[in-house]
C-alpha positions as CSV (number, residue, x, y, z in Angstrom):
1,X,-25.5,-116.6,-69.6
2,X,-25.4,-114.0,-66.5
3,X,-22.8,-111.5,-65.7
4,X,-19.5,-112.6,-65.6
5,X,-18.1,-112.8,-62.0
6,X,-16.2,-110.0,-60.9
7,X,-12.2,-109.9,-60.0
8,X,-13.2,-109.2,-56.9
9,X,-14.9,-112.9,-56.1
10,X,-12.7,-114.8,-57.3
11,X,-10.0,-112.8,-55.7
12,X,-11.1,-113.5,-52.5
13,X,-10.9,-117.2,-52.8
14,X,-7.3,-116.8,-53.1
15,X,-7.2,-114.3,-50.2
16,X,-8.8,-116.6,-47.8
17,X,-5.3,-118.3,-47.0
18,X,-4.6,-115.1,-45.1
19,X,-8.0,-113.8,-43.8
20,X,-8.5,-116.8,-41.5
21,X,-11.3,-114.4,-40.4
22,X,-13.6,-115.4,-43.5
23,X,-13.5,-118.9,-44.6
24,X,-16.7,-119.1,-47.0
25,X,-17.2,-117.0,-50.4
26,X,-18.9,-113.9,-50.2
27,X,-22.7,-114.6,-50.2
28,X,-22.1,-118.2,-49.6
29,X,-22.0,-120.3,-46.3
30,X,-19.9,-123.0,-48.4
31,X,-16.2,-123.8,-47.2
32,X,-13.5,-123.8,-50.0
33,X,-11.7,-127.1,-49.5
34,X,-8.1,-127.8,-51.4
35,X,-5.6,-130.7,-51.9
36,X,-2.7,-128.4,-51.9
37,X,-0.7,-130.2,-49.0
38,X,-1.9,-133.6,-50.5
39,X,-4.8,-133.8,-48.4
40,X,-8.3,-131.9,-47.8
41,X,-8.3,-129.2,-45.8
42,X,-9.6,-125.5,-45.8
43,X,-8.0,-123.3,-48.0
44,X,-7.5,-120.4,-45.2
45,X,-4.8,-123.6,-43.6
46,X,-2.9,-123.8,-46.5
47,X,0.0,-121.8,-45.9
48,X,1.0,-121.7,-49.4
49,X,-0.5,-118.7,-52.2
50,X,-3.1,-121.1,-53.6
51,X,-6.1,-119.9,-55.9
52,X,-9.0,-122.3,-55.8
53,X,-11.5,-122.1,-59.0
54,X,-14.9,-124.0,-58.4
55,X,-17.3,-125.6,-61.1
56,X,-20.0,-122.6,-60.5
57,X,-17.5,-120.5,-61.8
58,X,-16.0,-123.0,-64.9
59,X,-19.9,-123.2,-65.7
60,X,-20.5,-119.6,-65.2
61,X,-17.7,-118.9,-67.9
62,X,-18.6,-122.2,-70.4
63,X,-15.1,-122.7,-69.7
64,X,-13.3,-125.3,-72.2
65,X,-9.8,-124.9,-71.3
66,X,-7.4,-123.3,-68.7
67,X,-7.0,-120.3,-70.6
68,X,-10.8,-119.3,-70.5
69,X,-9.9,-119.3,-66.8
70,X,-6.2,-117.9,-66.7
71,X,-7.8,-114.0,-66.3
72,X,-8.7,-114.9,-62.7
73,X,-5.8,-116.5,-61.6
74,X,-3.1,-113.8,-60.3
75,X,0.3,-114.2,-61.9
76,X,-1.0,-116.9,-64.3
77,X,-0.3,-116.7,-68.1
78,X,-1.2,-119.0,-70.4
79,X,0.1,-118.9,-74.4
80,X,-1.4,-121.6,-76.3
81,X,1.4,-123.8,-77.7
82,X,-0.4,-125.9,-80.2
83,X,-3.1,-127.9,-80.6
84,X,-4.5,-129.0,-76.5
85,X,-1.1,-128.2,-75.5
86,X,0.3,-124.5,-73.6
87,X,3.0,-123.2,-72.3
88,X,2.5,-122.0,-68.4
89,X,4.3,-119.5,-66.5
90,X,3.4,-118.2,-63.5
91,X,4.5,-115.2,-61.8
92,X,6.4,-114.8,-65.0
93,X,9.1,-117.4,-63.7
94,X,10.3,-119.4,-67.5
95,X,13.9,-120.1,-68.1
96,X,13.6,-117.7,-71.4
97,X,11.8,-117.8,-74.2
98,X,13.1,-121.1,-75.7
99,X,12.8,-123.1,-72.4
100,X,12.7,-126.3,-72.6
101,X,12.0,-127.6,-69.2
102,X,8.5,-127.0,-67.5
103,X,8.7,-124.3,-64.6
104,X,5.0,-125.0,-64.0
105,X,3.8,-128.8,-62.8
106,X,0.8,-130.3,-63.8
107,X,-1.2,-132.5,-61.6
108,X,-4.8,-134.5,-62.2
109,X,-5.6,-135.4,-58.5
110,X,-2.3,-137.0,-57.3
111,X,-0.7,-138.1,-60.6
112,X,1.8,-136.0,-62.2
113,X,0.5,-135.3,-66.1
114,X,3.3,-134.2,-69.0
115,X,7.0,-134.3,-69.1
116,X,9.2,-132.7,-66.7
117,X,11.9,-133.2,-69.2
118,X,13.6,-130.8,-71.9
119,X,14.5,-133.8,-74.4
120,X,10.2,-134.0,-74.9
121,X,10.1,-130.6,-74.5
122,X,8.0,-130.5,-71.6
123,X,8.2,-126.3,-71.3
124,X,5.6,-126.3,-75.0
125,X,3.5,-129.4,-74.2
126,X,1.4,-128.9,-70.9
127,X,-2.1,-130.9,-71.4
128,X,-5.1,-128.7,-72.0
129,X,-7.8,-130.6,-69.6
130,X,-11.2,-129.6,-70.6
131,X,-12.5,-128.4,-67.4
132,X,-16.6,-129.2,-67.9
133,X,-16.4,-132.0,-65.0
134,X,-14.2,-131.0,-62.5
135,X,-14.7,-130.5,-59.3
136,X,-11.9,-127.5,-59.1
137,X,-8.6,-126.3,-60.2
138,X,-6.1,-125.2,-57.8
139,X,-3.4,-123.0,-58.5
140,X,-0.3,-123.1,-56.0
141,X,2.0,-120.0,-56.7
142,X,6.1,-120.2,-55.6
143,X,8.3,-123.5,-55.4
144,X,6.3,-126.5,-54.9
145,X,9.2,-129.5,-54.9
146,X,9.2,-130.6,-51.5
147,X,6.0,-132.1,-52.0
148,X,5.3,-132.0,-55.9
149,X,8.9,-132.7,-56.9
150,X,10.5,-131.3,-60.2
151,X,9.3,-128.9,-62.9
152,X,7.4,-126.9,-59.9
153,X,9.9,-123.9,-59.7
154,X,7.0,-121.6,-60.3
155,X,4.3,-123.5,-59.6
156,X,1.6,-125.9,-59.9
157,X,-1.3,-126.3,-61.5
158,X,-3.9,-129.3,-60.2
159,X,-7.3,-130.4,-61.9
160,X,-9.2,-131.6,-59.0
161,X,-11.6,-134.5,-60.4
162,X,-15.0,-135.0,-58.7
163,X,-15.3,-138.6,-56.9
164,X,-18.1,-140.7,-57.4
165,X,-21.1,-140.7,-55.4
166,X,-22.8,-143.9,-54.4
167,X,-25.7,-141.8,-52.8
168,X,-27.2,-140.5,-56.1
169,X,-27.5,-140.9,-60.1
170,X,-27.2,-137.4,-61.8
171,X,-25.8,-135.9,-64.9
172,X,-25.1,-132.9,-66.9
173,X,-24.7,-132.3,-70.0
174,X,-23.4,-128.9,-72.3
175,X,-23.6,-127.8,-75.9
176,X,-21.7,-124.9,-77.4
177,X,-22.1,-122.9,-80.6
178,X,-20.1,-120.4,-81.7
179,X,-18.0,-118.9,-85.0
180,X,-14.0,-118.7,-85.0
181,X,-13.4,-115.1,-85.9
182,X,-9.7,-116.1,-87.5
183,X,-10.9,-119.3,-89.3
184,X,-14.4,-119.1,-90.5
185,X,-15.2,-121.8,-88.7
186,X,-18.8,-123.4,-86.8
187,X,-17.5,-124.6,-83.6
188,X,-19.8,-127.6,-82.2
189,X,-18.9,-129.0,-78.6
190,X,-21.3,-131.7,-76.5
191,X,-19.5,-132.4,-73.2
192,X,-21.6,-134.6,-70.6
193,X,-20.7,-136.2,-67.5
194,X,-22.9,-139.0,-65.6
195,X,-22.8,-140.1,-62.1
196,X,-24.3,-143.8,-61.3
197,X,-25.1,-145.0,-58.3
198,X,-24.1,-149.1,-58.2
199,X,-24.3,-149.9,-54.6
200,X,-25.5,-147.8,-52.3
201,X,-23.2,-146.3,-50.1
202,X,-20.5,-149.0,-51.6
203,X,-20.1,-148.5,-55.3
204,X,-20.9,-146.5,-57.6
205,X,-19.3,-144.9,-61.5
206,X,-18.8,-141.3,-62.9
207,X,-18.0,-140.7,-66.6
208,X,-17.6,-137.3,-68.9
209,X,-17.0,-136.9,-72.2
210,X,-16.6,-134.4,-74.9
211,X,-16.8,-134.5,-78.4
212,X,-15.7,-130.6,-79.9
213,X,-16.2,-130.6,-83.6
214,X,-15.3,-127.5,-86.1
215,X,-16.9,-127.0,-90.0
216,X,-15.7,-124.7,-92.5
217,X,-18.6,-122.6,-93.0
């Protein structure tokens, strides 16, 4: 694996909503694109603080869950909760250290993901998406209910997912390796994801998978 990205270039991806000046990534001709505002635009339009992470950069990392990623999101913290479940805050905005009710939404695409309500304890239980086949995570920083509706006092987090493509068949796949310093344990992980091509330009399928295994060794 290369060297880890800087602070610096992923920082600028969420700057770019107020240098309309530079609309591309540093050394890139490629225009960030977001779903903030419930529909594609460029992220220097959004007038909300909105920090876009790509796939280069989830693959860069290995990244298998938002808190691999949380270091390059300003004002994000993540505190694992239990098993694929955290507890967000953003900008440090909870309702106290035994919240009940989220102060962070959770989005995959358009469809709201977890409870927004304090009898399921919806503060502890925000999914863990395993990142590998996204096509990018947003994170929208500040109220977000006029358009995301409840639980958004401090924010929102979206996993963008990548639509299929009827143009091509392509496919990745990942393995991971790697020792648990507090358990002891070999951690396995095989995630793939497959794009099929049905009907040109018509139709067409895209699956992922992952199948993370752990063994006392």
């Amino acid at each position: 694996m290369g060297p880890l990205p800087s602070w610096n270039d992923v920082g600028t991806r969420s700057a770019l909503a107020q240098a309309p000046q530079n609309n591309t990534q540093p050394g890139s001709s490629e225009t960030i694109l977001v779903t903030a505002n419930k529909r594609t635009e460029n992220i220097q339009s959004v007038p909300v603080s909105v920090t876009a992470i790509g796939e280069g950069l989830i693959d860069q990392l290995q990244a298998g869950n938002l808190n691999d990623l949380s270091a390059y999101v300003p004002g994000l913290n993540v505190q694992p909760s239990g098993t694929d479940a955290n507890r967000l805050i953003i900008r440090g905005l909870s309702t106290g250290p035994n919240d009940f009710s989220p102060t962070v939404g959770i989005y995959i695409d358009e469809v709201p993901f977890g409870s927004n309500s304090g009898y399921a304890l919806g503060a502890f239980f925000g999914p863990d998406v395993d990142p590998f086949d996204l096509d990018h995570i947003e994170v929208l920083r500040g109220p977000q209910g006029t358009l995301y509706g409840a639980s958004t006092l401090a924010g929102l987090v979206k996993y963008v997912t990548k639509a299929p493509d009827s143009d091509q068949f392509d496919g990745h796949i990942r393995i991971d390796f790697g020792d648990d310093d507090q358990t002891g344990a070999l951690n396995e992980a095989i995630r793939a994801g497959l794009n099929i091509s049905i009907l040109r330009d018509q139709v067409a399928l895209r699956v992922s998978g992952s199948n993370p295994m752990a063994r006392a060794i």
